[in-house]
One Martini backbone bead per residue (centre of mass of N, CA, C, O) as a GRO file, in nm:
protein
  160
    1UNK     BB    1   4.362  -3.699  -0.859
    2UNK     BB    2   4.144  -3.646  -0.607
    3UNK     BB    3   4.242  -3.342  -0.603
    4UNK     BB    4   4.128  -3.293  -0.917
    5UNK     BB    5   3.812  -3.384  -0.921
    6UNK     BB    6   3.684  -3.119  -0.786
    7UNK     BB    7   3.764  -2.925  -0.967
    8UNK     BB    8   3.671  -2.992  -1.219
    9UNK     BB    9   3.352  -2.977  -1.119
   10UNK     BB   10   3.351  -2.725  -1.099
   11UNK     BB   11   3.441  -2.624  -1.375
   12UNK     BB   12   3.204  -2.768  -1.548
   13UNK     BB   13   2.975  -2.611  -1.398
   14UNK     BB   14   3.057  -2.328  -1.479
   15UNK     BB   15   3.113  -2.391  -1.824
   16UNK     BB   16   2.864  -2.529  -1.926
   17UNK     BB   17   2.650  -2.265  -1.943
   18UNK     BB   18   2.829  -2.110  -2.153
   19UNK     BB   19   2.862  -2.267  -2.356
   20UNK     BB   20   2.571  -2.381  -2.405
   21UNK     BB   21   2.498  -2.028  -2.456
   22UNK     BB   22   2.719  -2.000  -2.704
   23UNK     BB   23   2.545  -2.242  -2.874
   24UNK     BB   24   2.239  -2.242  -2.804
   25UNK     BB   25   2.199  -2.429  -2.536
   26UNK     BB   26   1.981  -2.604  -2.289
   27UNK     BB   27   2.080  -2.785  -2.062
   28UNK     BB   28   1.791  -2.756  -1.854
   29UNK     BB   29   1.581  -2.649  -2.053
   30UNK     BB   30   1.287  -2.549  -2.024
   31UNK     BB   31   1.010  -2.367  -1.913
   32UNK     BB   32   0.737  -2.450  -1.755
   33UNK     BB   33   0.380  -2.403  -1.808
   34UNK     BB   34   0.076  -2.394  -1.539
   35UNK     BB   35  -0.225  -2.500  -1.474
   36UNK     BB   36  -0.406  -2.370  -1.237
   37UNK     BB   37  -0.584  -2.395  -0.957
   38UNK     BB   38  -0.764  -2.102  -0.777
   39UNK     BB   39  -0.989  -2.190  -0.626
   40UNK     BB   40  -1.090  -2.088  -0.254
   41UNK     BB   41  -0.947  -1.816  -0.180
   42UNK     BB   42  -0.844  -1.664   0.146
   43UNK     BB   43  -0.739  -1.291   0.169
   44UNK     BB   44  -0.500  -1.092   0.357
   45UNK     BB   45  -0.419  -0.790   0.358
   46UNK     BB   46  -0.119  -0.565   0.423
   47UNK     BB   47  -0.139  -0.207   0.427
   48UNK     BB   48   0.153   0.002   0.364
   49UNK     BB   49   0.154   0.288   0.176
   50UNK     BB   50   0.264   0.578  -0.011
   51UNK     BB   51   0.166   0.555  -0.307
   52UNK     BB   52   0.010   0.530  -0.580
   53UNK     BB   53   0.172   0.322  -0.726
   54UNK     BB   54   0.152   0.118  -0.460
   55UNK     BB   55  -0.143   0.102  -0.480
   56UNK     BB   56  -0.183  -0.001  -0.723
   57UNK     BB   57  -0.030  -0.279  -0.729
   58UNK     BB   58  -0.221  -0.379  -0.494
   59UNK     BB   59  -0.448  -0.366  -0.717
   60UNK     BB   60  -0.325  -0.571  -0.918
   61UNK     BB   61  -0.307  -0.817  -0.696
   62UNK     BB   62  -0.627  -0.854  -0.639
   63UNK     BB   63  -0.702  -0.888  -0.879
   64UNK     BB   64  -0.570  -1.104  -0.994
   65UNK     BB   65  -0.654  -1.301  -0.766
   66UNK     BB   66  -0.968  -1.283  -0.857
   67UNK     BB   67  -0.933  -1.394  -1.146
   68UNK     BB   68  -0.801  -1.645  -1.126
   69UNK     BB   69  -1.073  -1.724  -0.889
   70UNK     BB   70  -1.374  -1.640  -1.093
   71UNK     BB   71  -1.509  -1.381  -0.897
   72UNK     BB   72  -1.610  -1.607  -0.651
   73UNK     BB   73  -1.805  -1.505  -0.362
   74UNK     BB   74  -1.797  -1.809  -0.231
   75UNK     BB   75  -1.469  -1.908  -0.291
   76UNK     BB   76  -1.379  -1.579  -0.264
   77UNK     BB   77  -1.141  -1.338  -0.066
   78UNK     BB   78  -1.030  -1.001  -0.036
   79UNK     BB   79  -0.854  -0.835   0.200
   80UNK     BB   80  -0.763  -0.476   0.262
   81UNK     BB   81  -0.584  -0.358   0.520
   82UNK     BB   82  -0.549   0.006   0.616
   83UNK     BB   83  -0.260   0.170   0.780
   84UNK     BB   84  -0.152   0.417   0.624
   85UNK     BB   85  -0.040   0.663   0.383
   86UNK     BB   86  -0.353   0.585   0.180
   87UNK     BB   87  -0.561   0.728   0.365
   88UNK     BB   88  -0.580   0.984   0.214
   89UNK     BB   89  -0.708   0.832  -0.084
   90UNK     BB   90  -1.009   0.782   0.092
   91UNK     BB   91  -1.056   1.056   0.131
   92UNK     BB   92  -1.291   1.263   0.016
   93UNK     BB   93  -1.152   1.538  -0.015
   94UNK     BB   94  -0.928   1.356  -0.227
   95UNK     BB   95  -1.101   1.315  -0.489
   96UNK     BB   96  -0.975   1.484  -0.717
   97UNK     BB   97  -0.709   1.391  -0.679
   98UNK     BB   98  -0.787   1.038  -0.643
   99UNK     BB   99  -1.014   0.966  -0.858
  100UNK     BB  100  -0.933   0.756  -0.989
  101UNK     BB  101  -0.839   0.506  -0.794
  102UNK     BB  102  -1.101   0.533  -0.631
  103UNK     BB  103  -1.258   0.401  -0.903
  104UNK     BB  104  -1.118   0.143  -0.905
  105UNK     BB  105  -1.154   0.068  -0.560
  106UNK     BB  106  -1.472   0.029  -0.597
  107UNK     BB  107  -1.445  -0.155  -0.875
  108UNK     BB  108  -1.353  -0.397  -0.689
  109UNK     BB  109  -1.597  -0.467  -0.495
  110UNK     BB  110  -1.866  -0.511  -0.696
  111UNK     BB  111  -1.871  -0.840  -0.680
  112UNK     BB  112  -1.786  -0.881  -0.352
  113UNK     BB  113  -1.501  -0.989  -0.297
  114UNK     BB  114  -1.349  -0.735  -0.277
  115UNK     BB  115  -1.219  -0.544   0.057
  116UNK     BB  116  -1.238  -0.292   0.262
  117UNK     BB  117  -1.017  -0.182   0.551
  118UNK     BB  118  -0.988   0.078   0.831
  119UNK     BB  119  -0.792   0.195   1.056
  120UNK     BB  120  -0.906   0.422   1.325
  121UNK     BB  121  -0.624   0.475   1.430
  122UNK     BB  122  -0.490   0.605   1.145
  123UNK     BB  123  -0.716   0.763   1.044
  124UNK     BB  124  -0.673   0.972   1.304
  125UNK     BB  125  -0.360   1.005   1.250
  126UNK     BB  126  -0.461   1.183   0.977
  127UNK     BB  127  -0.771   1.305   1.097
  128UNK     BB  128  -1.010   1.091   1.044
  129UNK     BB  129  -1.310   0.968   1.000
  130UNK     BB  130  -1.549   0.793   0.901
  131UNK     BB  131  -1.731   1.019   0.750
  132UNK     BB  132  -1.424   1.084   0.539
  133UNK     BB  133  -1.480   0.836   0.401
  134UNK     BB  134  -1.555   0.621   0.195
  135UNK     BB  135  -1.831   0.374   0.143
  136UNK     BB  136  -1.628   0.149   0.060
  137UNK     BB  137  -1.499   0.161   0.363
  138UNK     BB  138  -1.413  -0.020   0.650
  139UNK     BB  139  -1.406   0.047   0.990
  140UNK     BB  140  -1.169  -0.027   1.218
  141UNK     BB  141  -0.982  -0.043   1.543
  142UNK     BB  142  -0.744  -0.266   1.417
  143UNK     BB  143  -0.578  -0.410   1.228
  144UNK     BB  144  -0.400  -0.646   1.332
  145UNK     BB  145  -0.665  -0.775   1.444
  146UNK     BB  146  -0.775  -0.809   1.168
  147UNK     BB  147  -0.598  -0.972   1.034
  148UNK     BB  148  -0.600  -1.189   1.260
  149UNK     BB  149  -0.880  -1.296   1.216
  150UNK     BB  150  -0.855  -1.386   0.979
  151UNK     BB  151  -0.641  -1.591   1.007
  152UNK     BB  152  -0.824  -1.764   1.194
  153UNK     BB  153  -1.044  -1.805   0.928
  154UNK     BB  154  -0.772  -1.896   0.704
  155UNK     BB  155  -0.626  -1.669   0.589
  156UNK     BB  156  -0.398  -1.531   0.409
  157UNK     BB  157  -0.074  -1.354   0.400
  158UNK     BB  158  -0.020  -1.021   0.265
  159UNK     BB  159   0.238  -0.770   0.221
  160UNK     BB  160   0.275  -0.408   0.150
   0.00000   0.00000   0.00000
């Protein structure tokens, strides 16, 4: 019989959940959601992404955590630091291909909260120069160093 009670054990927990789902029943309850507060948080993204989708999507959660914290540049900050194959969307020259993104990505800025950086070596590596990138965007020495200093400064990190 005692070894008889683990295998019963074993067989109630895997056939209990399929039983009360079965029967439309929610053994563990229902989820609960949660209202938190998320404001004074400040976040250095890590980004180096190959396509306008995968960048766009960067830009939907940095909207997003912008907006969860109340897109208040005294006690919210979040930095974009851009060191791969999307700076190509960045360039002056390829405003007409990328011209949605970037209309989307300058105004992300415009409350003050949302910044971008981008590796003056990676943007060297695809051939650009400071003077060839838009106007909202700061060029920095080196990704790596940039996002360490955030991290020293407190934020959090975020890779994409």
């Amino acid at each position: 019989m005692a070894r008889l009670l683990p295998v019963l054990l074993a067989a109630a927990t895997v056939l209990l959940p399929a039983v009360a789902a079965a029967a439309g029943n929610t053994p563990w309850g229902r989820a609960e959601a949660k209202d938190i507060d998320y404001s004074n948080q400040r976040v250095v993204f890590d980004v180096a992404v190959a396509s306008v989708e995968r960048m766009n999507a960067v830009l939907d959660r940095a909207s997003y955590i912008n907006n969860l914290n109340g897109g208040n540049p005294f006690d919210t900050s979040i930095v974009l630091v851009l060191h791969g194959d999307e700076i190509p969307f960045f360039a002056i020259e390829n405003l007409d291909r990328y011209q949605a993104l970037m209309t989307r990505a300058q105004s992300l800025t415009v409350g003050g909260v949302i910044e971008f950086r981008m590796c003056r070596v990676a943007a060297r590596g695809h051939g650009y120069e400071p003077e060839a990138i838009h106007g909202f965007v700061t060029l920095v020495p080196m990704a790596e160093a940039e996002i360490i200093r955030y991290q020293h400064r407190g934020y959090a990190y975020l890779q994409y």
